[in-house]
N, C-alpha and C positions, 0 to 999 in steps of 0.2 A: 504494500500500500504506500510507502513511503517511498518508493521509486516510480510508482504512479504521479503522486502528486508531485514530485520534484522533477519528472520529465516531462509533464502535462503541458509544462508553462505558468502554472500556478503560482509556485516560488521563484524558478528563474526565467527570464526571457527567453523563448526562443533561438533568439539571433547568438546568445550565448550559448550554446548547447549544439549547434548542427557541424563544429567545428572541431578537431581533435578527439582526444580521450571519449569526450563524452556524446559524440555521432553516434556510436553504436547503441548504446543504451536510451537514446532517445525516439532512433527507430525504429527497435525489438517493442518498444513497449506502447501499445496504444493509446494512450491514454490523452497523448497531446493529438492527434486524430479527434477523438470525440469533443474533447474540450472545444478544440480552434471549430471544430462544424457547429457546434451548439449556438457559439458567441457570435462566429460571423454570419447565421442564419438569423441572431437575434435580432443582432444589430443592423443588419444590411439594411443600406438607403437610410437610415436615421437623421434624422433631423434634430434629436436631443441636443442641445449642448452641452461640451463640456471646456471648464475653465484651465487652461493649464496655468502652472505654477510658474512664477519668475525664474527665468536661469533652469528649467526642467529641459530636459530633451524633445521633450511635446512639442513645447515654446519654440526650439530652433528649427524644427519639422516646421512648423507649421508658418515660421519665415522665410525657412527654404522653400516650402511651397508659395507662397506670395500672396495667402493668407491672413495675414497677421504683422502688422507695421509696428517695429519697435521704440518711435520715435513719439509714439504718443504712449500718453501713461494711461491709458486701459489695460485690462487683463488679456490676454489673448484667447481665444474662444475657435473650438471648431465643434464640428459634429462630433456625435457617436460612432457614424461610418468611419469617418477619418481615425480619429482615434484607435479603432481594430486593427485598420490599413496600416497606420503607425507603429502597433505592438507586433503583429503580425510580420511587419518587413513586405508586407505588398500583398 
């Protein structure tokens, strides 16, 4: 169970795990499969937003995308979808 949840993507990202050592273990074990179909079925095409945080990773996504202007002091804000598409890695 604990190798479930720790390759799921629950505890760590993705983008950290499809790389070295821990490739194998991540896709012997299914469990990041059901997770990522669950989330990005839920979320797909959402329009929720969500706020990211000053200096997060979310934040530079979403000024890499052209999204989110850092010169004004608002929060930066995108969807739900995007948000997946960002944890996800595409």
């Amino acid at each position: 169970m604990g190798l479930q949840n720790f390759f799921s993507g629950l505890v760590a990202r993705p983008q950290l795990l499809v790389g070295g050592f821990f490739a194998i273990p991540y896709y012997i074990t299914p469990g990041h499969y059901v997770y990522e179909g669950l989330v990005t079925a839920l979320y797909y095409d959402s329009d929720n937003l969500v706020v990211a945080e000053r200096g997060s990773p979310y934040e530079t996504f979403l000024v890499e995308q052209g999204t989110c202007n850092m010169t004004v002091f608002q929060p930066c804000t995108g969807t739900a979808s995007e948000y997946v598409d960002y944890f996800y890695g595409g």
